[in-house]
C-alpha positions as semicolon CSV with decimal commas, in nm:
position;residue;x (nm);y (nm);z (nm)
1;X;-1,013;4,086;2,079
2;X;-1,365;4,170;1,905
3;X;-1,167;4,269;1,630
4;X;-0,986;3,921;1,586
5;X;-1,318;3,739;1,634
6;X;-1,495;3,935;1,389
7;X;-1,249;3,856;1,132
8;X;-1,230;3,503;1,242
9;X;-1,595;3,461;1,193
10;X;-1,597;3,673;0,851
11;X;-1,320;3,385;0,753
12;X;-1,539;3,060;0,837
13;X;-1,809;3,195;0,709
14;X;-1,673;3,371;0,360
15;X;-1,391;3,069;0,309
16;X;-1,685;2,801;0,253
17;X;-1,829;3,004;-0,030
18;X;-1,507;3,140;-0,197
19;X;-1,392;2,975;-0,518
20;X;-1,122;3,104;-0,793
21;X;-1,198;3,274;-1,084
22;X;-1,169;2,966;-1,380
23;X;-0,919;3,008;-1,692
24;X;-1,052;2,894;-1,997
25;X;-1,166;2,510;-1,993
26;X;-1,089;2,486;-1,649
27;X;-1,360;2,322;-1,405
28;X;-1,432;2,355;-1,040
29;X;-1,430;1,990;-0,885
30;X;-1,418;1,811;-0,563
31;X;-1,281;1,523;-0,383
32;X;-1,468;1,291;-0,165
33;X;-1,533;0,935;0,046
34;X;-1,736;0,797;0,269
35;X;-1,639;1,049;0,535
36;X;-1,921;1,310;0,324
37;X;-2,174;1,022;0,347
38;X;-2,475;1,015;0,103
39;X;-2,422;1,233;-0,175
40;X;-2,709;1,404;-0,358
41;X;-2,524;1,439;-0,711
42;X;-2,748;1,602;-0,929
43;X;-2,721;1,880;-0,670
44;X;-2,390;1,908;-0,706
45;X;-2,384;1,906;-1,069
46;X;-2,651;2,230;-1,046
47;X;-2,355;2,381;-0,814
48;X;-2,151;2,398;-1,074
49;X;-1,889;2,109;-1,012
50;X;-1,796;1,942;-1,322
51;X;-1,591;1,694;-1,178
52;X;-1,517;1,438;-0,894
53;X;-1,228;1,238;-0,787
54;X;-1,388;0,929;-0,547
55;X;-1,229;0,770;-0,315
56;X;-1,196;0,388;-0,403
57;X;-0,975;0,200;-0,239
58;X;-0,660;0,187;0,083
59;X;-0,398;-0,033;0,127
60;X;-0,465;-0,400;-0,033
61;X;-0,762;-0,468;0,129
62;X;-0,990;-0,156;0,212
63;X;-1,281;-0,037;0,026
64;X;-1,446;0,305;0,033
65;X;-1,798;0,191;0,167
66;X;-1,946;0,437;-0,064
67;X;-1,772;0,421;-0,376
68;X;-2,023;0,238;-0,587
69;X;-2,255;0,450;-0,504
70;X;-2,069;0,764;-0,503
71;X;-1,942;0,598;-0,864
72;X;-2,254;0,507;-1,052
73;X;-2,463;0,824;-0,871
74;X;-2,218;1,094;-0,978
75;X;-2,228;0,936;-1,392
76;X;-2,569;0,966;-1,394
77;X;-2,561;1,347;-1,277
78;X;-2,344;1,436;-1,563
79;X;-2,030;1,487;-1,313
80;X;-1,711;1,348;-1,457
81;X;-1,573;1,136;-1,209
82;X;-1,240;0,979;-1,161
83;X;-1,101;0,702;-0,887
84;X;-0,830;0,738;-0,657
85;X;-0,604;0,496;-0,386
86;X;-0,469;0,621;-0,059
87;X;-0,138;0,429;-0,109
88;X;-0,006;0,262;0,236
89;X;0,329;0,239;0,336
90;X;0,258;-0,117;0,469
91;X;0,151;-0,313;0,199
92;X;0,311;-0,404;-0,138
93;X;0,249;-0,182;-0,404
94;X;0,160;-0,442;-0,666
95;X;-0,089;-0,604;-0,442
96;X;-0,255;-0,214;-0,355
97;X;-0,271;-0,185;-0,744
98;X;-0,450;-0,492;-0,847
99;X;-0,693;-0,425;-0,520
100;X;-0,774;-0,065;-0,697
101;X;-0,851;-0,242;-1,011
102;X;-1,054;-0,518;-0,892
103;X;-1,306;-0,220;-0,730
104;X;-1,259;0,027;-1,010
105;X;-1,340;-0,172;-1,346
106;X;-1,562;0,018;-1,508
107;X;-1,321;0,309;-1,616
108;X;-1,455;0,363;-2,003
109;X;-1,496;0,739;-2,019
110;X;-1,354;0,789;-1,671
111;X;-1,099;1,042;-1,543
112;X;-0,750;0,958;-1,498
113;X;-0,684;0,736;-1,212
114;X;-0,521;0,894;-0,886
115;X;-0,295;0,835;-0,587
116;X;-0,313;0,985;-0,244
117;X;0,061;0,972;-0,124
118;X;0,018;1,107;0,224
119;X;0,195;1,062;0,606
120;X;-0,118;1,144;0,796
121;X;-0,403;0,882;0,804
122;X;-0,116;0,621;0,665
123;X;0,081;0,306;0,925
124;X;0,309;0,350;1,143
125;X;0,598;0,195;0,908
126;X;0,820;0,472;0,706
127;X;1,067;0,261;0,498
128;X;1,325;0,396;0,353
129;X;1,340;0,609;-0,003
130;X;1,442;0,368;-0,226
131;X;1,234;0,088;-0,088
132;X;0,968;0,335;-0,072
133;X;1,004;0,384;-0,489
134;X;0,983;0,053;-0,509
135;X;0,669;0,007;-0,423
136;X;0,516;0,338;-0,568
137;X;0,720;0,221;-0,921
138;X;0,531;-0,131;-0,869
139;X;0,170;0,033;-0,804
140;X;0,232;0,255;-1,117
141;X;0,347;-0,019;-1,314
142;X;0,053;-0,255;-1,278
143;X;-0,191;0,021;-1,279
144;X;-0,074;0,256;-1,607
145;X;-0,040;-0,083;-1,800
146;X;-0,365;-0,213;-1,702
147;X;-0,530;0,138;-1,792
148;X;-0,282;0,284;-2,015
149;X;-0,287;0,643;-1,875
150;X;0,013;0,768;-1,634
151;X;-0,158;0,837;-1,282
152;X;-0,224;1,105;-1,146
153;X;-0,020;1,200;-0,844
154;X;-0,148;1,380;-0,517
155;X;0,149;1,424;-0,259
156;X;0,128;1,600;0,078
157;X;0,383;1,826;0,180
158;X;0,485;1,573;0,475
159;X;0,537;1,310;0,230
160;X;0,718;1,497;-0,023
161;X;1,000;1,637;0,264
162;X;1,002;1,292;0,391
163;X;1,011;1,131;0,007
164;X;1,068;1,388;-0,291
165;X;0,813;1,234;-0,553
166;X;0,726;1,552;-0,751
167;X;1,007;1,634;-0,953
168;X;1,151;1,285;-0,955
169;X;0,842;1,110;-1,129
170;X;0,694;1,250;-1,467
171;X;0,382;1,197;-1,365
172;X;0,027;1,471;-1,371
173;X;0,038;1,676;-1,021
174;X;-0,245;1,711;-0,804
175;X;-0,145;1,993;-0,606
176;X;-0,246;2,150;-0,217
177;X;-0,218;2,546;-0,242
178;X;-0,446;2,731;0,006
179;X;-0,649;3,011;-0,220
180;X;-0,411;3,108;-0,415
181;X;-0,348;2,991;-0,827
182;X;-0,011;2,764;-0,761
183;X;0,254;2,847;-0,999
184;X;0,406;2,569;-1,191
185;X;0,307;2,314;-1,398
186;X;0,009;2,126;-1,231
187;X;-0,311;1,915;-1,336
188;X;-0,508;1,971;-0,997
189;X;-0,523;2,222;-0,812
190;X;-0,682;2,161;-0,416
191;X;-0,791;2,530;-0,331
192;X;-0,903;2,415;0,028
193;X;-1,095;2,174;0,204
194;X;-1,406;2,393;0,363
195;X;-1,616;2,394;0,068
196;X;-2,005;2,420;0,092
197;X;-2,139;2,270;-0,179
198;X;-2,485;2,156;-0,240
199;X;-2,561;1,820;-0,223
200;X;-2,324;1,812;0,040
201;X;-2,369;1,768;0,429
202;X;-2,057;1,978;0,570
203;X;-1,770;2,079;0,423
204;X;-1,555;1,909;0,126
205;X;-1,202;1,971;-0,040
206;X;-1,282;2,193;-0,353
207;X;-1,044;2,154;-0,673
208;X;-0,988;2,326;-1,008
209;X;-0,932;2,075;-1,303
210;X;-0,719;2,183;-1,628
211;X;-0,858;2,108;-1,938
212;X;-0,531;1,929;-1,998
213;X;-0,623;1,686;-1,764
């Protein structure tokens, strides 16, 4: 028993602070919303993250309450910064789409945009597959021609059992691999989501960005 809460502790405590070893042009990064509240971004810039995807937009009506700020704040630190949708299973995907760009307009010089194609945290509806690529075909539509880059796709494992996305769409992969260097060929790579990182209060997802991307 002491030995199992030693090495529980020795996890929470050494997990926060652990981050890969980088390839050549690769970047550490991080993901955030409003959930990580005010952000102080020139302290994370001095922590080493190089980039940030921010939380934008949900559905065809919901705003991240601290995206502009989040948006203008981490620019002006120096962090490159991208904009990503949590993509509901409730709403046309044409009308999410042109919500996301009506919040995110100022994308000169901006990461690739991103979706969050997730179960958890979505409605209660689960439509069918093809009516499901229907939408998601409709949201990438309107959004690659209005920004001319193919978006960048983030898809839990719940999702992808439920709705195979990642080898049906030719799209950049944002992928979830706990620790260890995922194999395959990805854009993002989510090490974990206990990050301590300066600036910060609590935890946040950590990420390692390609230079591809």
């Amino acid at each position: 028993m002491v030995l199992a809460l030693a090495a529980a502790l020795a996890w929470f405590v050494w997990l926060p602070h652990y981050r890969p070893s980088l390839h050549a042009g690769e970047q550490y990064g991080i993901d955030v919303s409003e959930h990580q509240g005010t952000i102080d971004w020139p302290k994370v810039a001095h922590d080493h993250i190089g980039f940030a995807y921010i939380k934008a937009t949900e559905g065809r009506d919901f705003t991240d309450s601290r995206f502009v700020a989040n948006w203008t704040n981490a620019a002006a630190a120096g962090v490159d910064r991208g904009a990503y949708h949590f993509f509901t299973l409730c709403s046309p995907g044409a009308d999410q789409a042109r919500h996301f760009l009506d919040v995110v307009r100022d994308q000169e010089g901006a990461l690739t945009p991103a979706v969050d194609l997730e179960l958890k945290g979505n409605c209660s509806s689960r439509p069918g597959p093809s009516a499901l690529y229907a939408e998601l075909n409709s949201f990438l539509d309107v959004v690659e021609t209005a920004t001319h880059r193919q978006v960048v796709l983030y898809v839990g494992d719940e999702f992808e059992d439920r709705y195979p996305v990642r080898s049906g769409y030719r799209r950049p992969l944002w992928v979830r691999h706990l620790l260890r260097r995922p194999g395959g060929d990805w854009t993002i790579w989510q090490v974990h989501g206990n990050a301590d990182v300066d600036g910060i209060d609590g935890h946040v997802d950590l990420d390692v960005r390609r230079p591809s991307a």
